[in-house]
MARLUMFI-880311 format. One record per residue (C-alpha): x, y, z; residue number from 0; residue in one letter. Coordinates in Angstrom, 3 decimals. Each point is the difference from the previous one (the first is absolute). Layout:
<rs>
{r {X, Y, Z}, NUM, 'a'}
...
</rs>
This chain:
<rs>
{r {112.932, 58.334, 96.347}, 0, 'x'}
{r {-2.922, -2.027, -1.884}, 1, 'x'}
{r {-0.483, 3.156, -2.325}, 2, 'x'}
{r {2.668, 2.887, -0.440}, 3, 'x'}
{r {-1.801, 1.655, -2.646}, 4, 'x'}
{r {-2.844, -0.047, 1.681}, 5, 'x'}
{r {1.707, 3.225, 1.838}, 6, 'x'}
{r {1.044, 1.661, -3.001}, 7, 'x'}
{r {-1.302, 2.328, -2.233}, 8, 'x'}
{r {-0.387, 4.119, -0.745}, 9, 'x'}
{r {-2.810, 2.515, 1.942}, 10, 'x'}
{r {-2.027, 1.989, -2.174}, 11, 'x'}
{r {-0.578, 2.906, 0.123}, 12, 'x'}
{r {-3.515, 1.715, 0.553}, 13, 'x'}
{r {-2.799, 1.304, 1.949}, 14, 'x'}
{r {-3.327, -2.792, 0.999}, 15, 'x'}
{r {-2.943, 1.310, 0.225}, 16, 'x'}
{r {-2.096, -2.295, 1.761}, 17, 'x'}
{r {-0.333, 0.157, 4.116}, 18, 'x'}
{r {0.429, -1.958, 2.246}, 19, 'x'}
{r {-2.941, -1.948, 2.128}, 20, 'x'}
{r {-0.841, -2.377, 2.412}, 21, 'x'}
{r {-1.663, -3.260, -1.417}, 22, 'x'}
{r {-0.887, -3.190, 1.317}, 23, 'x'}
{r {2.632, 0.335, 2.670}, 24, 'x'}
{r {2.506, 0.695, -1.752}, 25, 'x'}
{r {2.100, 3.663, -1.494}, 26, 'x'}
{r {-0.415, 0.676, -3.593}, 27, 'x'}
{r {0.444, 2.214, -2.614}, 28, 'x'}
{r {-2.816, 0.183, -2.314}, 29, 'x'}
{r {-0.285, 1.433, -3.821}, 30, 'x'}
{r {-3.041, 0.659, -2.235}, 31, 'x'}
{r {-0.224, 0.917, -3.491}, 32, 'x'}
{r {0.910, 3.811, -0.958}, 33, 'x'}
{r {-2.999, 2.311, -0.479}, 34, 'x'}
{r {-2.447, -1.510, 1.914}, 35, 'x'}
{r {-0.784, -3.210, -2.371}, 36, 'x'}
{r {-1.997, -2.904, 1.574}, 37, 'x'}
{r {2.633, -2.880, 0.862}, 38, 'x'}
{r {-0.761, -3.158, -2.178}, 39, 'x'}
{r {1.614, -2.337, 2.239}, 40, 'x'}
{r {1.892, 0.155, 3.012}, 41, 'x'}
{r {4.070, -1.392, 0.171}, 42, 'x'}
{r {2.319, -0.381, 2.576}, 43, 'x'}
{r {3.555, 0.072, 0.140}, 44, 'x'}
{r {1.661, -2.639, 1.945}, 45, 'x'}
{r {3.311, 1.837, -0.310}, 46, 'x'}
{r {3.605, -1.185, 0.256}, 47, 'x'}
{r {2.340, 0.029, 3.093}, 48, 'x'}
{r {-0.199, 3.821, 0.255}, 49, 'x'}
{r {-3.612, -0.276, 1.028}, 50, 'x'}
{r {-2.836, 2.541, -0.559}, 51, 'x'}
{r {2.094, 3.595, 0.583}, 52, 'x'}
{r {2.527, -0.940, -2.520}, 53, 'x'}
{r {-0.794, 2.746, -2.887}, 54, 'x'}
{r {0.312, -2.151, -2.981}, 55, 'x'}
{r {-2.741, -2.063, 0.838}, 56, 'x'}
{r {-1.825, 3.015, 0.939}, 57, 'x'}
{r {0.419, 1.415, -3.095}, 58, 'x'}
{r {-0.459, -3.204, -1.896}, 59, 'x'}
{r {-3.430, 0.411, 2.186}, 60, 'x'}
{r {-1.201, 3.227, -1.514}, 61, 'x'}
{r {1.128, -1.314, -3.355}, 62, 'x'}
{r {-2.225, -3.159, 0.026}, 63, 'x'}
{r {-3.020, 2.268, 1.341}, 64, 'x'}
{r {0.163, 2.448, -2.907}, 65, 'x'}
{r {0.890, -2.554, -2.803}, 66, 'x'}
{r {-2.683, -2.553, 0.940}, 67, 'x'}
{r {-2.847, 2.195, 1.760}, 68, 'x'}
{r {0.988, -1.790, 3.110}, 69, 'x'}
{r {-0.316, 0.611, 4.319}, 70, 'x'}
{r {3.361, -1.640, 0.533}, 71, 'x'}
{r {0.964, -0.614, 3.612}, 72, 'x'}
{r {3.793, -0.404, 1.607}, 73, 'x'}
{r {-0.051, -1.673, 3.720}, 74, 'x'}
{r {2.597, -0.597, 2.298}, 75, 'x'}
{r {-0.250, -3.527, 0.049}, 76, 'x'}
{r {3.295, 0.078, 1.572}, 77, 'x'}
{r {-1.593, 1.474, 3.417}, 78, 'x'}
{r {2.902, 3.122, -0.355}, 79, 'x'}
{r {3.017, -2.341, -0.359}, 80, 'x'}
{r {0.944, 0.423, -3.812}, 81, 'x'}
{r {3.662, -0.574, -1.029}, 82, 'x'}
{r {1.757, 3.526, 0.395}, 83, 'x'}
{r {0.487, 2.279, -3.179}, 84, 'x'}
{r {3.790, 0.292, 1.294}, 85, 'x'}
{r {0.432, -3.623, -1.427}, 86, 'x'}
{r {-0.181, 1.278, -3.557}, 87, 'x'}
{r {2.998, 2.120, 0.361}, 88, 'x'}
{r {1.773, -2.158, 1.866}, 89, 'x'}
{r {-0.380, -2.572, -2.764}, 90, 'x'}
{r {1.164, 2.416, -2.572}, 91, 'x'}
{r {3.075, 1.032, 2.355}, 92, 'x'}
{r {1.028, -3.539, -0.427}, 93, 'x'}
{r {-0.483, -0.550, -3.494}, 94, 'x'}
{r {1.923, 3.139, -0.861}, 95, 'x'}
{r {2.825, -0.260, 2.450}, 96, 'x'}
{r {3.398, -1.761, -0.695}, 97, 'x'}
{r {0.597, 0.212, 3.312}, 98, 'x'}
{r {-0.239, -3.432, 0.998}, 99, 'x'}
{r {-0.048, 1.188, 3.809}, 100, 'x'}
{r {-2.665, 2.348, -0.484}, 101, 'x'}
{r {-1.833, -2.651, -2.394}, 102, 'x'}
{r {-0.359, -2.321, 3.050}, 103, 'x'}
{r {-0.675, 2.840, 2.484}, 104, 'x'}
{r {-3.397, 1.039, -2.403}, 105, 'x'}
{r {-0.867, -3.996, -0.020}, 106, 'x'}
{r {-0.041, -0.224, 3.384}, 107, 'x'}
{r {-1.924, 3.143, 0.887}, 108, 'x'}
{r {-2.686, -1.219, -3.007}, 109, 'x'}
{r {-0.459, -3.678, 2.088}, 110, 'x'}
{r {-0.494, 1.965, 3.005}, 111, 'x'}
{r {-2.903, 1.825, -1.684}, 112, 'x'}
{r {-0.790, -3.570, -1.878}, 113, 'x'}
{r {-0.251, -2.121, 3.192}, 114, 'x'}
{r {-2.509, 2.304, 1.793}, 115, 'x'}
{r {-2.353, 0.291, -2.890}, 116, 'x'}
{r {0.079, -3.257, -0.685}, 117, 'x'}
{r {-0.774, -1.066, 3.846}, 118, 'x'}
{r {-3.054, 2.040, -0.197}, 119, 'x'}
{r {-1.227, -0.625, -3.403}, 120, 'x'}
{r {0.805, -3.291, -0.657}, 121, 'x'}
{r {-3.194, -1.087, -2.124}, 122, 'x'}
{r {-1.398, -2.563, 2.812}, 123, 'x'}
{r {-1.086, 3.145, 1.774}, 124, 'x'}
{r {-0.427, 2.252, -2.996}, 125, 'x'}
{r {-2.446, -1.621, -1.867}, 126, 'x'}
{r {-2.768, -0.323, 3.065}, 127, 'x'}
{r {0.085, 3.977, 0.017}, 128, 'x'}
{r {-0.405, 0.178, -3.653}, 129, 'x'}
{r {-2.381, -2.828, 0.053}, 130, 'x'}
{r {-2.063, 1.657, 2.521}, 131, 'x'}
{r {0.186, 3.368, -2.050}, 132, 'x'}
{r {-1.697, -1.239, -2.954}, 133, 'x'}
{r {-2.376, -1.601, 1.752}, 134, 'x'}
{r {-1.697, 2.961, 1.674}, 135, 'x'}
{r {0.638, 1.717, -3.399}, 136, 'x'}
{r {-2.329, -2.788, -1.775}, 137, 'x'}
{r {-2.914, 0.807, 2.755}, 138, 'x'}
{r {-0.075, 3.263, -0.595}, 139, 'x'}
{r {1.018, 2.240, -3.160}, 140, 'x'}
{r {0.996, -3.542, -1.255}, 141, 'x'}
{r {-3.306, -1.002, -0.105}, 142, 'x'}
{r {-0.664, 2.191, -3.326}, 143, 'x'}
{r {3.051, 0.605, -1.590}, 144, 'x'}
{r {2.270, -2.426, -1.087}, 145, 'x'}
{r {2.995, -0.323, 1.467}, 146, 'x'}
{r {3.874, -0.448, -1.130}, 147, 'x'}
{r {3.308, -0.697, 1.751}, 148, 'x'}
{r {3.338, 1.158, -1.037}, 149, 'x'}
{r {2.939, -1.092, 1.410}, 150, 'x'}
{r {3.835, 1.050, -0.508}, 151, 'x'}
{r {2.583, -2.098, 1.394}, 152, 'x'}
{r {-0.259, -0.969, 3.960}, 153, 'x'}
{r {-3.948, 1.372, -1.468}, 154, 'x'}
{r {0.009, -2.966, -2.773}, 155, 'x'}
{r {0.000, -2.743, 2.127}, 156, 'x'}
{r {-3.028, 1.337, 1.928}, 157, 'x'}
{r {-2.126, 0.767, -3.323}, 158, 'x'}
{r {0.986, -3.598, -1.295}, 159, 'x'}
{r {-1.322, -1.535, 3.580}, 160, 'x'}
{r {-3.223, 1.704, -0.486}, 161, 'x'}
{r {-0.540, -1.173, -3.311}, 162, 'x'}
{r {-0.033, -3.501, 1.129}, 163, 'x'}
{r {-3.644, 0.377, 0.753}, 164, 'x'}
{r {-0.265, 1.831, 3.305}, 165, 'x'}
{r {-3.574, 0.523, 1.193}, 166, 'x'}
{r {-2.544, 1.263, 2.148}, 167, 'x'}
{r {-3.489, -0.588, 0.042}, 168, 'x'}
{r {0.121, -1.752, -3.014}, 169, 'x'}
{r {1.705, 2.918, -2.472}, 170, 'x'}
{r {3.579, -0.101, -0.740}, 171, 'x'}
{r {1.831, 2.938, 1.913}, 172, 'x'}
{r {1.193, 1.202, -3.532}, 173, 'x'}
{r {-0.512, -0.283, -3.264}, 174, 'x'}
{r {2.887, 0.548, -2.079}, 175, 'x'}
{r {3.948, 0.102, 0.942}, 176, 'x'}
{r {2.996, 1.292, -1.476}, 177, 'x'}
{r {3.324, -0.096, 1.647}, 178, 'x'}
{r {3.202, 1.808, -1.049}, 179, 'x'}
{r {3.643, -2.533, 0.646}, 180, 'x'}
{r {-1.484, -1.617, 2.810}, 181, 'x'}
{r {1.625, -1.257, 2.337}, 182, 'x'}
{r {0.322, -3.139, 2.947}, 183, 'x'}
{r {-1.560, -2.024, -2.601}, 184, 'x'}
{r {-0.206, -3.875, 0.504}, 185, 'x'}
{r {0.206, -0.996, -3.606}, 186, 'x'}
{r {-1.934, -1.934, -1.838}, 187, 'x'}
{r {-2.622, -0.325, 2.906}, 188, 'x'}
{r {-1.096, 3.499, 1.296}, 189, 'x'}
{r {-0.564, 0.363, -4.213}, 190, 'x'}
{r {-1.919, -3.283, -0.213}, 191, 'x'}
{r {-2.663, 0.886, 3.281}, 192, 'x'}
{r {-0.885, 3.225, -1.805}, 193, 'x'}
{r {-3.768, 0.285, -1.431}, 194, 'x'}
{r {-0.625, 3.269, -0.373}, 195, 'x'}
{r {1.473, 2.190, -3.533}, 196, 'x'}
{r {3.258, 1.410, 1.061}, 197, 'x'}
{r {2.144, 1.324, -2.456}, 198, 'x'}
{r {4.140, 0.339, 1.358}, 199, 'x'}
{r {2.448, 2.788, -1.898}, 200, 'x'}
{r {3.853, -1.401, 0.531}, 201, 'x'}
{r {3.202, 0.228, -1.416}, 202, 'x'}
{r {2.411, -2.531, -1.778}, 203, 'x'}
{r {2.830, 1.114, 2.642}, 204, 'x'}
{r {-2.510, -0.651, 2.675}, 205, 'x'}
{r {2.218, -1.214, 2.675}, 206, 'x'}
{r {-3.045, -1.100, 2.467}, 207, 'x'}
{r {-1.725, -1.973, -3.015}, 208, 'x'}
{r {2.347, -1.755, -2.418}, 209, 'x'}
{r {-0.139, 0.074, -3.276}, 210, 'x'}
{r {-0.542, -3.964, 0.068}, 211, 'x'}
{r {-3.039, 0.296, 1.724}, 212, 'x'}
{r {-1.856, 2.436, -2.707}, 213, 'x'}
{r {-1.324, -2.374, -2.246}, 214, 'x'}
{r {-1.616, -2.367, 2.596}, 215, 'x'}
{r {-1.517, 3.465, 1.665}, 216, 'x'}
{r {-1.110, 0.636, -3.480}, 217, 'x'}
{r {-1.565, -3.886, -0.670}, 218, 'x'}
{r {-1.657, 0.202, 3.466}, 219, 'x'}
{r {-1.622, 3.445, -0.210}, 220, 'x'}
{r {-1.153, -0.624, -3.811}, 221, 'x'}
{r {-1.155, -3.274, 1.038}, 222, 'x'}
{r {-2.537, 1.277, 2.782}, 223, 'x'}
{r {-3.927, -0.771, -0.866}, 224, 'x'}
{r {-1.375, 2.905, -1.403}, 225, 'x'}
{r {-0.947, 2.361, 2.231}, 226, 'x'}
{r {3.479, -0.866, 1.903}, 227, 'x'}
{r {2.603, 0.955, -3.238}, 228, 'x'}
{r {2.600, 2.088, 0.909}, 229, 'x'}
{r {3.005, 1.033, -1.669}, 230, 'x'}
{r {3.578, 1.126, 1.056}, 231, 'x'}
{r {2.306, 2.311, -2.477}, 232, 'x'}
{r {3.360, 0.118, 0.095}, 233, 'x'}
{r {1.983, 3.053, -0.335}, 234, 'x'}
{r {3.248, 0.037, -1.532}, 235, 'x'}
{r {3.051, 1.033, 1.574}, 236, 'x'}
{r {-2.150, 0.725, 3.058}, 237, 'x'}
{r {1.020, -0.188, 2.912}, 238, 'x'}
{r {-1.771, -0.847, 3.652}, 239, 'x'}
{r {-2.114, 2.792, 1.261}, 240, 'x'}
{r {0.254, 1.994, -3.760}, 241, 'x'}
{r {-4.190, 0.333, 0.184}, 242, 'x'}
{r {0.579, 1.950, 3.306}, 243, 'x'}
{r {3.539, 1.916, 0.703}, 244, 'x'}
{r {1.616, 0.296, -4.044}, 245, 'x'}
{r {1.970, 2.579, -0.309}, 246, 'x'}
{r {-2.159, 2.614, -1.715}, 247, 'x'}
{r {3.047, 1.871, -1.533}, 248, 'x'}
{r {0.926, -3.238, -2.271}, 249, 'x'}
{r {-2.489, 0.311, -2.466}, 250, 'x'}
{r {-0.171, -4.065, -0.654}, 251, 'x'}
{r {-0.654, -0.605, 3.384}, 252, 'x'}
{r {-2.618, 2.526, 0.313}, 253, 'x'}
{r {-1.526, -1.570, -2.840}, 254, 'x'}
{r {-0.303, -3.039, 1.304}, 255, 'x'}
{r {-1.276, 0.976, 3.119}, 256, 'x'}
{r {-2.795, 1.971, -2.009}, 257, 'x'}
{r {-1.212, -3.221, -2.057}, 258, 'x'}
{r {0.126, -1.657, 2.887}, 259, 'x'}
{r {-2.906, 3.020, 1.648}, 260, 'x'}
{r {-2.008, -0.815, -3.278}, 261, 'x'}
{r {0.524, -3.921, 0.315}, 262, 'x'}
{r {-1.989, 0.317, 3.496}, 263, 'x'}
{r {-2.665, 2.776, -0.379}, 264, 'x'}
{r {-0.872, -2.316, -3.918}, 265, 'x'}
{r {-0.053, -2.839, 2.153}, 266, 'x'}
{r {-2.518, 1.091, 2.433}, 267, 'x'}
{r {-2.051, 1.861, -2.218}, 268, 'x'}
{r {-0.574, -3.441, -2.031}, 269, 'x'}
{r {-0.457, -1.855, 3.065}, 270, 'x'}
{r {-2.383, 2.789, 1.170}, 271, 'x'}
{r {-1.596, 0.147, -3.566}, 272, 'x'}
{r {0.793, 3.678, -0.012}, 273, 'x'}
{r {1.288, 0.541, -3.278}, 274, 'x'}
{r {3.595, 1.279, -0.919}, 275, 'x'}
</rs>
């Protein structure tokens, strides 16, 4: 399996309270800022392998919208094929059993979820969906508002494609990035095409990008022209997918995952020129 951890992880616990619409051809839940405040800029959350009905990023969707006075949209880019929650406990089953029987048994059942999702979402046919997303989202409430992507894992990759410069009719389809452990990179080069700001939130134990690679990520997206600077901050003795599914109960890990809420909405709002 190219990426375990990319599986693993804790559900949160809560209530979203955004709804759920039909735009540009696709499902999504949307979220606006709490008592009726304009939205300053619209987001949307390219989420991990658990697609758009997975709570956390639901509730990471109401959390962006209130912090940063943002509409913040969650589509099923993955066309109602996400990987199945069931994989998370099956993962933990086989991390906590000494059963070496039962450890294999929870393996397999984990590929069998792996291989489907995989089949359907491999990011050849992902990213002309999300492509096609942003594009109608430029034309229209786009056209006004700026617009940011933020990807988490399976997400990341996506959020990093689009900040190589994607267009349409001449204006780039975002305008910011920030991606949470992403993940399928091709490193250095999917880094080295990217021209739009994009800031990335990982940790040292990382195991989908390596601690070797940091520094170069760091040279390349501090060497961008201006205008193009990004910046990546590493987290340690974070784990992949710590920004998304922490466990909430360990209060280091929470932590983390809430600097890593404020590393994206301060990004944005400088890219946005929003203030703090």
């Amino acid at each position: 399996m190219s990426c375990p951890a990319c599986f693993q992880g804790s559900i949160h616990e809560g209530q979203p309270r955004g709804k759920d619409i039909k735009l540009h051809g696709l499902d999504a839940y949307v979220t606006e800022p709490a008592d009726g405040r304009q939205a300053k800029a619209i987001i949307v959350i390219i989420p991990d392998v658990f697609g758009w009905e997975f709570v956390n990023s639901r509730l990471l969707a109401d959390t962006y919208a209130d912090k940063g006075d943002y509409k913040v949209y969650l589509p099923d880019f993955m066309n109602g094929h996400p990987a199945p929650i069931w994989m998370l406990e099956r993962l933990v089953a086989a991390n906590e059993t000494g059963n070496y029987l039962m450890k294999a048994y929870h393996m397999v059942c984990v590929i069998c979820g792996f291989v489907p999702f995989m089949m359907r979402n491999n990011i050849g046919k992902s990213f002309p969906v999300v492509k096609g997303f942003f594009e109608q989202l430029r034309k229209e409430e786009g056209a006004t508002l700026p617009i940011g992507a933020a990807g988490f894992c399976w997400g990341g990759k996506h959020a990093i494609l689009l900040a190589q410069g994607a267009e349409i009719d001449g204006k780039p389809l975002i305008d910011a990035g920030f991606t949470g452990h992403p993940s399928f990179l091709d490193l250095p080069g999917d880094i080295e095409k990217v021209t739009i700001p994009i800031s990335i939130a990982v940790g040292d134990k990382d195991n989908q990008i390596k601690a070797p690679h940091l520094p170069k990520i760091k040279e390349l997206l501090e060497g961008k022209p201006e205008g193009a600077k990004g910046d990546i901050r590493v987290y340690e003795d974070a784990t992949h997918g710590f920004a998304l599914r922490a466990a909430l109960d360990m209060e280091d890990l929470a932590k983390k995952a809430a600097e890593a809420e404020d590393q994206c909405i301060s990004w944005f709002n400088a890219r946005f020129n929003l203030g703090s």
